[in-house]
mmCIF file of the C-alpha atoms, coordinates in Angstrom:
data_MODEL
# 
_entry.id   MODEL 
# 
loop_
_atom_site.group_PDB 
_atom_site.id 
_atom_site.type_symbol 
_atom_site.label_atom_id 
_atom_site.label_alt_id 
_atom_site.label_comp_id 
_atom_site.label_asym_id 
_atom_site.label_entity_id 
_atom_site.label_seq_id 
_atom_site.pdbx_PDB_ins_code 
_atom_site.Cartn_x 
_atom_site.Cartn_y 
_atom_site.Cartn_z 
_atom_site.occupancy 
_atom_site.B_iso_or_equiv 
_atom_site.pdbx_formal_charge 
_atom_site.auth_seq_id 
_atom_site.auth_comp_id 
_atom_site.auth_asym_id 
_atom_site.auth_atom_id 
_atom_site.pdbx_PDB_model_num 
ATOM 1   C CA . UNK A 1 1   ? -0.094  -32.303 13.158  1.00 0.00 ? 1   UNK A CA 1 
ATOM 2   C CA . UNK A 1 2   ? 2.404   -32.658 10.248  1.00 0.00 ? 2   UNK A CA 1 
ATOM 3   C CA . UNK A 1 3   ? 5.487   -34.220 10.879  1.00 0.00 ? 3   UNK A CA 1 
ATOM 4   C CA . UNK A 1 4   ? 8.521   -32.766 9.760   1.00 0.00 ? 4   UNK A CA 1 
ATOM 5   C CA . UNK A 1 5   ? 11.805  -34.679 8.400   1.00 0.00 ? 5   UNK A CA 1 
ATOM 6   C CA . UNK A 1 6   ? 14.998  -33.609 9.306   1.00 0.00 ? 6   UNK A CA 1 
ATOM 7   C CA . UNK A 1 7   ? 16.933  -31.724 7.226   1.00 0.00 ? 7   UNK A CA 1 
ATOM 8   C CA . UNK A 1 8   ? 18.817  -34.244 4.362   1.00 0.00 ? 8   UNK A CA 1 
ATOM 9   C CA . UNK A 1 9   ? 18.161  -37.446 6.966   1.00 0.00 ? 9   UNK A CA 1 
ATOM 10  C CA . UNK A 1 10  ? 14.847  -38.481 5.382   1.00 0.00 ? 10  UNK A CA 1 
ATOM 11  C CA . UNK A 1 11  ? 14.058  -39.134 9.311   1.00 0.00 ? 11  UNK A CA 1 
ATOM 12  C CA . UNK A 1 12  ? 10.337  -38.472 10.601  1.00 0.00 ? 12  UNK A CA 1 
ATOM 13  C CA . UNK A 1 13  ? 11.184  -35.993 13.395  1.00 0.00 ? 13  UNK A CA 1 
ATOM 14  C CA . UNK A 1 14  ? 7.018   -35.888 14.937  1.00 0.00 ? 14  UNK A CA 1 
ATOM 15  C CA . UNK A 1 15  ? 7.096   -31.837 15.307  1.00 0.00 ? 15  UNK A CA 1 
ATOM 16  C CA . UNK A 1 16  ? 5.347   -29.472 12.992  1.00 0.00 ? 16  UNK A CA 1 
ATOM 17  C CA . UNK A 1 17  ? 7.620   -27.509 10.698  1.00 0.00 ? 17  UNK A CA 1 
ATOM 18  C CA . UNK A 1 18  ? 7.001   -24.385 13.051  1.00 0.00 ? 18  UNK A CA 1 
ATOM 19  C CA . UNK A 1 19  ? 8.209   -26.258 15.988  1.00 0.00 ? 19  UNK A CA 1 
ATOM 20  C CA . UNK A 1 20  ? 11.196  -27.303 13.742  1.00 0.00 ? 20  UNK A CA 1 
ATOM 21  C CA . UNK A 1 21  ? 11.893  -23.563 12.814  1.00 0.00 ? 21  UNK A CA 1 
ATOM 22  C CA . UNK A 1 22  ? 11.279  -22.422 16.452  1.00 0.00 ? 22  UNK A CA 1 
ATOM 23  C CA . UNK A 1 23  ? 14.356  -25.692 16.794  1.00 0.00 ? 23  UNK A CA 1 
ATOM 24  C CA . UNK A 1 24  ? 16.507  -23.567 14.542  1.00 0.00 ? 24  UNK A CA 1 
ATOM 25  C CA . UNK A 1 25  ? 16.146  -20.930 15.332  1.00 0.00 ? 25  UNK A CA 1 
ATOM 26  C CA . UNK A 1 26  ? 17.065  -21.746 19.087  1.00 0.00 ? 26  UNK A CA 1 
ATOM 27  C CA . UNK A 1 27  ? 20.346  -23.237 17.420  1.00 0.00 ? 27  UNK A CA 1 
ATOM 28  C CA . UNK A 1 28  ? 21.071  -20.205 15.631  1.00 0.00 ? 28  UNK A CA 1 
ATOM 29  C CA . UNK A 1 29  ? 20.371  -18.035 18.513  1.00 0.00 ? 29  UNK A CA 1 
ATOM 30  C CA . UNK A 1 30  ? 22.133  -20.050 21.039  1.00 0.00 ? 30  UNK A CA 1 
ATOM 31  C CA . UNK A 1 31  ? 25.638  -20.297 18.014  1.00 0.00 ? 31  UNK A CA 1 
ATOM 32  C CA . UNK A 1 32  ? 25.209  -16.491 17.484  1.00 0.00 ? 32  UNK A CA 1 
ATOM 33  C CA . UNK A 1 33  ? 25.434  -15.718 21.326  1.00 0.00 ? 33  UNK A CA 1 
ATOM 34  C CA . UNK A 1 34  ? 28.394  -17.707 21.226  1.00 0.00 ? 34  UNK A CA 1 
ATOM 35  C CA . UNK A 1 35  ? 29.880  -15.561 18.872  1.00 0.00 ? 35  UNK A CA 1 
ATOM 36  C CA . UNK A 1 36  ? 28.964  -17.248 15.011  1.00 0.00 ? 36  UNK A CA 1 
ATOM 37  C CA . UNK A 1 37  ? 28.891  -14.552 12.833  1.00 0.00 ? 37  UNK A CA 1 
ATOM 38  C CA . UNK A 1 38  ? 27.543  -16.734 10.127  1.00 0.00 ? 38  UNK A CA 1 
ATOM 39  C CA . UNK A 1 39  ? 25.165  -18.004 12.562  1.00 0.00 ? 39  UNK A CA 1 
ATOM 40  C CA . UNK A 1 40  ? 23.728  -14.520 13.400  1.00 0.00 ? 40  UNK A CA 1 
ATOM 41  C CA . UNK A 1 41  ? 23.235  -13.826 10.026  1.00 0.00 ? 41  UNK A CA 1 
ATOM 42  C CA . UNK A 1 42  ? 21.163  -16.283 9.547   1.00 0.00 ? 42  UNK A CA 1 
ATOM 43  C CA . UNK A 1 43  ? 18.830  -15.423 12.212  1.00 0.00 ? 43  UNK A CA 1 
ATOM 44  C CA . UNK A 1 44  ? 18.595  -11.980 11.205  1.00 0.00 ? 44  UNK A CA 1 
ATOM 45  C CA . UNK A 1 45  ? 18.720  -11.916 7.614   1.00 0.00 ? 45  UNK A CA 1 
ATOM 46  C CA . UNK A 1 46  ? 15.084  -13.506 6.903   1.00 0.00 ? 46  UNK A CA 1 
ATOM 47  C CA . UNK A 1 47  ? 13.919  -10.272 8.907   1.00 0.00 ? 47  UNK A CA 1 
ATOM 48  C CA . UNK A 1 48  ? 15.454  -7.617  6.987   1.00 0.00 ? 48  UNK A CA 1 
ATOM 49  C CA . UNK A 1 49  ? 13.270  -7.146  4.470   1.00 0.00 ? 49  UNK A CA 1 
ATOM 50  C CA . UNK A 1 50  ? 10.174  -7.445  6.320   1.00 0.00 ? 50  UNK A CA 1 
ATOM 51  C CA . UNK A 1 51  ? 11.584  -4.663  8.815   1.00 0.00 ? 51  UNK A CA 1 
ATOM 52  C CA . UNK A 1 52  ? 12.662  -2.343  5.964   1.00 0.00 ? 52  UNK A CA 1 
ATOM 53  C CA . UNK A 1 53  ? 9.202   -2.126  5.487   1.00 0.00 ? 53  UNK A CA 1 
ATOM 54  C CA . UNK A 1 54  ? 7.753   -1.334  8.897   1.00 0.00 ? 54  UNK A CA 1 
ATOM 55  C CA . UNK A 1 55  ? 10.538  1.285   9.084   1.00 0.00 ? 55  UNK A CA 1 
ATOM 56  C CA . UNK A 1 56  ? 9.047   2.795   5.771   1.00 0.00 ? 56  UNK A CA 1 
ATOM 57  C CA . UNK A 1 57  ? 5.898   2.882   6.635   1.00 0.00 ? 57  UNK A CA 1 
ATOM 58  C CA . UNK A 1 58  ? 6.535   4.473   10.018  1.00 0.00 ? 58  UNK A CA 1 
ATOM 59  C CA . UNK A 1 59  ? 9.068   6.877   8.835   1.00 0.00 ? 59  UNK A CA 1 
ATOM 60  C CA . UNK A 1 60  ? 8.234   7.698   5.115   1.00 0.00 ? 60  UNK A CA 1 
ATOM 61  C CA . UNK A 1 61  ? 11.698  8.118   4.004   1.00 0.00 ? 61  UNK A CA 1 
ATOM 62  C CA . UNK A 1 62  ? 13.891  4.900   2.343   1.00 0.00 ? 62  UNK A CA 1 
ATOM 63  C CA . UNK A 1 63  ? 17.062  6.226   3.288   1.00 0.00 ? 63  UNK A CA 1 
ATOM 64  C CA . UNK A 1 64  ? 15.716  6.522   7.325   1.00 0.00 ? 64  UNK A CA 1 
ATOM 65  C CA . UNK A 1 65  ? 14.194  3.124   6.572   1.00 0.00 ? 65  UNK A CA 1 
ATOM 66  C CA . UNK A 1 66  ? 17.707  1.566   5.738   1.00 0.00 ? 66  UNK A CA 1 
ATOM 67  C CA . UNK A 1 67  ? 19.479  3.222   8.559   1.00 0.00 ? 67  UNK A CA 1 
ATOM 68  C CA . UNK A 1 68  ? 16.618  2.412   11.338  1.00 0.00 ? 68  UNK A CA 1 
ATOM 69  C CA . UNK A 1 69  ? 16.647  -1.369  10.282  1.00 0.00 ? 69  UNK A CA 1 
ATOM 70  C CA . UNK A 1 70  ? 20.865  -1.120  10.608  1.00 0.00 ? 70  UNK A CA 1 
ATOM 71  C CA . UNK A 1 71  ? 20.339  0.597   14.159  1.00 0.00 ? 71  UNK A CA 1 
ATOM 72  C CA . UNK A 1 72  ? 17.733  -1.845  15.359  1.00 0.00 ? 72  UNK A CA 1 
ATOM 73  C CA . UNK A 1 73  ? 20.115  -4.866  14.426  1.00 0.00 ? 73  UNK A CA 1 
ATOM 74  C CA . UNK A 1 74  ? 22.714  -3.152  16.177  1.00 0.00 ? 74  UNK A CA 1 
ATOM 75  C CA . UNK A 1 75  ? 20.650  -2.897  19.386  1.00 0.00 ? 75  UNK A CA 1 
ATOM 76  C CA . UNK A 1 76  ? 19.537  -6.472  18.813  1.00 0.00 ? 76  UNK A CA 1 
ATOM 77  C CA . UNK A 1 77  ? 23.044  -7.900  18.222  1.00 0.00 ? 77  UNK A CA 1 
ATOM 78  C CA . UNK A 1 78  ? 24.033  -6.006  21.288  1.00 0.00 ? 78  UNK A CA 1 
ATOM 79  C CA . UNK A 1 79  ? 21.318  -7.369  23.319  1.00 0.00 ? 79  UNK A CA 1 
ATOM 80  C CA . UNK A 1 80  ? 21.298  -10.588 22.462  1.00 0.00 ? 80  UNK A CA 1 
ATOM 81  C CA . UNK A 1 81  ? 22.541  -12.148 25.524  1.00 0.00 ? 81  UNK A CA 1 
ATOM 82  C CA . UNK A 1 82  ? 19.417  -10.781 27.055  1.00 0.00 ? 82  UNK A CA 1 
ATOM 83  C CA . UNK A 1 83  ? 16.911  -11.970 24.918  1.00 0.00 ? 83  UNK A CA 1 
ATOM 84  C CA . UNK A 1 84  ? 14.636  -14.487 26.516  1.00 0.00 ? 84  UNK A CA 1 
ATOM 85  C CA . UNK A 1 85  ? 12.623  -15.911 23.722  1.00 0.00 ? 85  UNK A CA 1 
ATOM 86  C CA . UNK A 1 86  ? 9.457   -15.224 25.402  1.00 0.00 ? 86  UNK A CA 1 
ATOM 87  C CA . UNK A 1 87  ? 7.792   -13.731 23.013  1.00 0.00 ? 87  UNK A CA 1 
ATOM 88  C CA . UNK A 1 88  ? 9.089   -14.604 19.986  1.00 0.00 ? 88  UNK A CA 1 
ATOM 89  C CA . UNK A 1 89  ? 12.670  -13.163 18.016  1.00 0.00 ? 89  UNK A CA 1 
ATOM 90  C CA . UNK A 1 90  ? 10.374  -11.630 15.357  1.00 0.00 ? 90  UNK A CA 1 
ATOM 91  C CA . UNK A 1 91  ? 8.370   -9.927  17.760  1.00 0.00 ? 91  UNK A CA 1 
ATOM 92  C CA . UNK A 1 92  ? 11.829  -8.724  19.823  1.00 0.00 ? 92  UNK A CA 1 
ATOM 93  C CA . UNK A 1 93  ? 13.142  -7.227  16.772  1.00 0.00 ? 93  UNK A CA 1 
ATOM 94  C CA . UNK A 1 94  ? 9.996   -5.644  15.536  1.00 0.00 ? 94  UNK A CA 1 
ATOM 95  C CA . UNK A 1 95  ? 9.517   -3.704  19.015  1.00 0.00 ? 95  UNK A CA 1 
ATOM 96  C CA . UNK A 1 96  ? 13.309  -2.404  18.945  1.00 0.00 ? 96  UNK A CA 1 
ATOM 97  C CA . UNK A 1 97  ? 13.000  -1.090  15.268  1.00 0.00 ? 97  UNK A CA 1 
ATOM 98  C CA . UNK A 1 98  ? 9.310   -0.100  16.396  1.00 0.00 ? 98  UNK A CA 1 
ATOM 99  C CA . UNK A 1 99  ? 11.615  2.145   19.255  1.00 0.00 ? 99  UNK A CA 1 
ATOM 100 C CA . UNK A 1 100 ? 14.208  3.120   16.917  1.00 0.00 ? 100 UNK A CA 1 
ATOM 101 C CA . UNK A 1 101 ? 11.472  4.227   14.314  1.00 0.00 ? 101 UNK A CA 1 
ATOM 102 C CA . UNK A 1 102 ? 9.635   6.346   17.202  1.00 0.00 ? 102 UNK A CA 1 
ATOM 103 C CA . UNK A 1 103 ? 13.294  7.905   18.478  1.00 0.00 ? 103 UNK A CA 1 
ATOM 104 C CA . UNK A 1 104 ? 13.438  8.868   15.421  1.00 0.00 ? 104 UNK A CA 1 
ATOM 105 C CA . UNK A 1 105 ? 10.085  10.445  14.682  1.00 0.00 ? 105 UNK A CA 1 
ATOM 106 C CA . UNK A 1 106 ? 10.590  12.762  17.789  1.00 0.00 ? 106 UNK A CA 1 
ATOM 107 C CA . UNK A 1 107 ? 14.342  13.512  17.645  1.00 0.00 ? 107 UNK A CA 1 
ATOM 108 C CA . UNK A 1 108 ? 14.318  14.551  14.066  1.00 0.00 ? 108 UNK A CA 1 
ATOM 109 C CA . UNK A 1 109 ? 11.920  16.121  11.078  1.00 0.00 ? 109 UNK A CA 1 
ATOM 110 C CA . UNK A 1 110 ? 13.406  14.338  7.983   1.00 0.00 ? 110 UNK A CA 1 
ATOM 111 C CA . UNK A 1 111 ? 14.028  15.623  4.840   1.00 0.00 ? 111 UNK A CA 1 
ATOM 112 C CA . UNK A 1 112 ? 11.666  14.856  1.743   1.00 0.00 ? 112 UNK A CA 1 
ATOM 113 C CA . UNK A 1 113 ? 13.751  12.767  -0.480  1.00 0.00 ? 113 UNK A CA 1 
ATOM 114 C CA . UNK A 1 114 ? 13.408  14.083  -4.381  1.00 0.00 ? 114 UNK A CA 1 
ATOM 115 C CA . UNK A 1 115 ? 13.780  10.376  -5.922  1.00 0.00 ? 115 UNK A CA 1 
ATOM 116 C CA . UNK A 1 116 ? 11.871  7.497   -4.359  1.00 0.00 ? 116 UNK A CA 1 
ATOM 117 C CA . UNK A 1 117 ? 11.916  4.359   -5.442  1.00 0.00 ? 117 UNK A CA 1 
ATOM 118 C CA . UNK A 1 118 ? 8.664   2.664   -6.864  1.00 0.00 ? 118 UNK A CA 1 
ATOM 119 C CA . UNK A 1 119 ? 7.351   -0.098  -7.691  1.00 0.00 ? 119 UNK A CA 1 
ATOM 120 C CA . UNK A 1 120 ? 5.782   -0.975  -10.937 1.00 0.00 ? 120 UNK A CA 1 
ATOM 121 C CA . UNK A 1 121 ? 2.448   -3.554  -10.755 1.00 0.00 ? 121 UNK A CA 1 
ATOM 122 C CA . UNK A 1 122 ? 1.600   -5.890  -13.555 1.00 0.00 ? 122 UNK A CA 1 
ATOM 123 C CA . UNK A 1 123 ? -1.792  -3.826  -13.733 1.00 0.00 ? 123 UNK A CA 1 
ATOM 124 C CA . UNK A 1 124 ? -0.353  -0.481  -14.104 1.00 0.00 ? 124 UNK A CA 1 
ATOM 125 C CA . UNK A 1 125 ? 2.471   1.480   -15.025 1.00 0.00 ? 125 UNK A CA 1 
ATOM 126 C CA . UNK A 1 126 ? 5.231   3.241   -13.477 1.00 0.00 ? 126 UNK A CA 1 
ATOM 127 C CA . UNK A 1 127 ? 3.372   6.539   -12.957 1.00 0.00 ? 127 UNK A CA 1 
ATOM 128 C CA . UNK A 1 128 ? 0.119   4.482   -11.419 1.00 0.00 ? 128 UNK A CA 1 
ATOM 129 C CA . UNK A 1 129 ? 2.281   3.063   -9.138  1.00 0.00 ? 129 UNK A CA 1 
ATOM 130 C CA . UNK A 1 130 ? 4.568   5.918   -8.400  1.00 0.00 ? 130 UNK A CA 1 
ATOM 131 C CA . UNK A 1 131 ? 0.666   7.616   -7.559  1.00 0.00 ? 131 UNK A CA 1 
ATOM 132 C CA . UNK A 1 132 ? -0.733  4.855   -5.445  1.00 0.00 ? 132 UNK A CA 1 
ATOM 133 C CA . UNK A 1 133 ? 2.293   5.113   -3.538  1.00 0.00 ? 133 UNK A CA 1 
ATOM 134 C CA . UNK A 1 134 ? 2.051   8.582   -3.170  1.00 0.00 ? 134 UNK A CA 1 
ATOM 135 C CA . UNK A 1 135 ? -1.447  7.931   -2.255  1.00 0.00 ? 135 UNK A CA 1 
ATOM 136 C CA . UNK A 1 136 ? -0.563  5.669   0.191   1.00 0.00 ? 136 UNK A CA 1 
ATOM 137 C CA . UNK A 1 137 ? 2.322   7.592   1.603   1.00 0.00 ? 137 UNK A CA 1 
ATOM 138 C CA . UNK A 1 138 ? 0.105   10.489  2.265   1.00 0.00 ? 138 UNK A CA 1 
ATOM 139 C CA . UNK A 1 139 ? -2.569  8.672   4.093   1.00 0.00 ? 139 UNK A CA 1 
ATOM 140 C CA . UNK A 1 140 ? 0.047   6.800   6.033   1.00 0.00 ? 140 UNK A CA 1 
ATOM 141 C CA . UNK A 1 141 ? 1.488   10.077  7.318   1.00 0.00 ? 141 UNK A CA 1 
ATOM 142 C CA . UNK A 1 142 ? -1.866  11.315  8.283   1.00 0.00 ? 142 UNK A CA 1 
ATOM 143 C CA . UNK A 1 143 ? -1.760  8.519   11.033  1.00 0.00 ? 143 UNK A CA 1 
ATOM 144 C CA . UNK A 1 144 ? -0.349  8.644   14.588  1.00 0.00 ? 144 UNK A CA 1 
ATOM 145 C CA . UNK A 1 145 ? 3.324   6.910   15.044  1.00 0.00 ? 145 UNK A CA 1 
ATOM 146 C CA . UNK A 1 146 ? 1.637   4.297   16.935  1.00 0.00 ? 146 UNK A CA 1 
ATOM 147 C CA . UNK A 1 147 ? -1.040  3.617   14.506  1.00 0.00 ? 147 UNK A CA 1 
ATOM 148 C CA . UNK A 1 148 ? 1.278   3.522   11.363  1.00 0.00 ? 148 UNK A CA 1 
ATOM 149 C CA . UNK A 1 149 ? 3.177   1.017   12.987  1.00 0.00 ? 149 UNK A CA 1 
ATOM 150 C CA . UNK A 1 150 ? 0.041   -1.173  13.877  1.00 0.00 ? 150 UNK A CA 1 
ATOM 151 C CA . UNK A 1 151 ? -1.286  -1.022  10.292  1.00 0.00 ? 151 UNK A CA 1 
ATOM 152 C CA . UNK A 1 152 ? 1.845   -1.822  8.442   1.00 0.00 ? 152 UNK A CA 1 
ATOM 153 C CA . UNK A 1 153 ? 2.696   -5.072  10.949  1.00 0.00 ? 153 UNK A CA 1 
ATOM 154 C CA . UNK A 1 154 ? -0.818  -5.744  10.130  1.00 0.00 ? 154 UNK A CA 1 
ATOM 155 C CA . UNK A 1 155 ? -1.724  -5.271  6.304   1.00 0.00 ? 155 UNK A CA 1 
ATOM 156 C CA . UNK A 1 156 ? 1.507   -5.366  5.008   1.00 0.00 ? 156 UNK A CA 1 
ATOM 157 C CA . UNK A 1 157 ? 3.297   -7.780  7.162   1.00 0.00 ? 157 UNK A CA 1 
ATOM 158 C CA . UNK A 1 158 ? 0.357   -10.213 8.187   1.00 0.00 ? 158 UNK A CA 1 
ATOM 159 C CA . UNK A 1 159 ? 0.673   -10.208 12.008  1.00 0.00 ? 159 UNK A CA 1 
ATOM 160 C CA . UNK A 1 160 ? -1.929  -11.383 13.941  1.00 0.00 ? 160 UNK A CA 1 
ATOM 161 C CA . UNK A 1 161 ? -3.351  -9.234  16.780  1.00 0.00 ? 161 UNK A CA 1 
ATOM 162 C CA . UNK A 1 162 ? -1.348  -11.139 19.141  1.00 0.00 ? 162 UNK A CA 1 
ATOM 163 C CA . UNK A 1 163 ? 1.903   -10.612 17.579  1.00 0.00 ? 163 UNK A CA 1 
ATOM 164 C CA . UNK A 1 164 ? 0.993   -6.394  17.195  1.00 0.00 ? 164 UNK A CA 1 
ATOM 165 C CA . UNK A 1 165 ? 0.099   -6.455  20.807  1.00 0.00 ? 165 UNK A CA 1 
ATOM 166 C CA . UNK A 1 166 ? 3.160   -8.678  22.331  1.00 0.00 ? 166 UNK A CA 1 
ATOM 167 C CA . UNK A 1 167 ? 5.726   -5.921  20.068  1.00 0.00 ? 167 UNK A CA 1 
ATOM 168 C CA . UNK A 1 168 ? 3.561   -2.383  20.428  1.00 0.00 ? 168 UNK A CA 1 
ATOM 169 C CA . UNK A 1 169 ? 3.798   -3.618  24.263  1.00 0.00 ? 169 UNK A CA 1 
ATOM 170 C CA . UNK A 1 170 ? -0.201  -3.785  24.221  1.00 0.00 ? 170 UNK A CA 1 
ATOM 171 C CA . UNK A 1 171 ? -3.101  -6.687  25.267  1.00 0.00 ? 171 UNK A CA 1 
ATOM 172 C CA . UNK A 1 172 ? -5.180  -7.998  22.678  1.00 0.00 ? 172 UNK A CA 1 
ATOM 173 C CA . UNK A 1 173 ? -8.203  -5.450  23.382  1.00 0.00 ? 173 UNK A CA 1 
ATOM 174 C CA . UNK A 1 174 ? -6.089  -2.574  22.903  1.00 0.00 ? 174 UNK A CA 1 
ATOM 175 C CA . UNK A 1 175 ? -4.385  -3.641  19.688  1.00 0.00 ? 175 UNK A CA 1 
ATOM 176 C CA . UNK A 1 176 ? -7.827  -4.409  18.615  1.00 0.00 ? 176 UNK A CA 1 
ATOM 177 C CA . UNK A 1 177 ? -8.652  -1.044  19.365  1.00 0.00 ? 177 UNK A CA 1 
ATOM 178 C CA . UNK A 1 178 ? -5.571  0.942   17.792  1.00 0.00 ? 178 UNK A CA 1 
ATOM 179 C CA . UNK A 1 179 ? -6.445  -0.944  14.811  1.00 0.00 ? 179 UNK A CA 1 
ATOM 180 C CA . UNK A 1 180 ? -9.653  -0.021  14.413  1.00 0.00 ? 180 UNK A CA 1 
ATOM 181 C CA . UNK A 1 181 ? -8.785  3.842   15.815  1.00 0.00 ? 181 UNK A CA 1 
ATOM 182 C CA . UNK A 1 182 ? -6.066  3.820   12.512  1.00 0.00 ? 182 UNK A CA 1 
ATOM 183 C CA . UNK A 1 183 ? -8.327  2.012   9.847   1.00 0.00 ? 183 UNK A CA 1 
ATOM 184 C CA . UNK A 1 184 ? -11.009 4.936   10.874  1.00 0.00 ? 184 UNK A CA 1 
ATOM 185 C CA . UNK A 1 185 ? -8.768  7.384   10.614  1.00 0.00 ? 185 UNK A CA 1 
ATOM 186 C CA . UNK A 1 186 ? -7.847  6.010   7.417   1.00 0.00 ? 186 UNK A CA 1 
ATOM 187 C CA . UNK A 1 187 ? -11.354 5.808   6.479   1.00 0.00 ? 187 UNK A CA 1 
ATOM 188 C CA . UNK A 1 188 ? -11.778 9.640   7.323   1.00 0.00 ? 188 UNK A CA 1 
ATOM 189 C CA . UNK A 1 189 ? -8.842  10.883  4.947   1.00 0.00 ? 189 UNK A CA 1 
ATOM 190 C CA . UNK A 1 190 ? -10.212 9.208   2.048   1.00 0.00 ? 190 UNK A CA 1 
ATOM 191 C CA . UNK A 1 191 ? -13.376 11.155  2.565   1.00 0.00 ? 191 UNK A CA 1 
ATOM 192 C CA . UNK A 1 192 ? -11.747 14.372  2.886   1.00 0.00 ? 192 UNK A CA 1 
ATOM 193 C CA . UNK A 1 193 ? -9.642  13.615  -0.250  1.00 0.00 ? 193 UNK A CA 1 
ATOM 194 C CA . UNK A 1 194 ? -13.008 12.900  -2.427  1.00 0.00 ? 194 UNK A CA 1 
ATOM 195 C CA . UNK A 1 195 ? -14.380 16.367  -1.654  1.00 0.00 ? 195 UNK A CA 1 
# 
């Protein structure tokens, strides 16, 4: 195991750096329940980004992206004396914007937005990319709710079955499954597309 040194002591602390972040984080968590607005922001800021994106890839739209990640931070921050670390704060937040994202989907057909925003790849240029996005878009919407989710905390996020299972609310055998049920289905649109 690699030790960790404290933060500007130069002092050996023994832990790994992910049991120092887990330490951290429990200081964050435990100054943002006790009201530390700076504190809170802290702890939720590093997941913005990386729940913007489930949000897009369950719901298709930036725009219902934005405002899912600002409603599941709003649960969060409301719940947060409840939270009991058992599984993990990323996981916790990914299942509530998972819920918001699926409240969504049923409540309300969004709009197609004219503009969205792509980006360009050092391979290609803006109208490749604008395409594979497209592409990838149109495939994702082909998917069930559940199975967008899965794929996108899985390819694009770099969870590990565990981590899908503990926030879809699933055991390991069944994420497995899911997986494999929305990589197949994946697998079955490109076909259609070719012919």
């Amino acid at each position: 195991m690699a030790a960790a040194t404290a933060a500007g002591t130069g002092i050996t602390t023994g832990l790994s750096a992910g049991a120092t972040d887990r330490l951290a984080d429990a200081r964050l968590l435990a100054d943002a329940r006790a009201g530390d607005g700076r504190a809170l922001g802290r702890l939720l800021e590093p997941h913005e980004a990386p729940l913007y994106r489930l949000c897009l890839g369950v719901l298709h739209h930036p725009q219902d992206a934005e405002d899912a990640v600002q409603e599941a931070f709003i649960r969060a921050i409301k719940s947060l004396g409840g939270f009991r670390a058992d599984a993990g704060l990323r996981t916790w937040l990914y299942r509530i914007a998972l819920n918001v994202c699926l409240e969504r989907k049923r409540s309300a057909r969004p709009v197609e937005p004219l503009y969205e925003e792509t980006l360009v790849t050092e391979a290609g240029s803006l109208e490749d990319a604008a395409l594979a996005r497209m592409r990838a878009m149109q495939a994702l919407a082909t998917l069930k709710p559940h199975h967008r989710a899965a794929l996108v905390m899985k390819e694009v996020e770099g969870f590990s079955v565990e981590e899908i299972g503990a926030a879809m609310g699933w055991n390991r055998k069944k994420a497995e499954n899911e997986l494999y049920q929305a990589r197949r289905a994946l697998a079955e649109w490109r076909l259609a597309q070719q012919e």
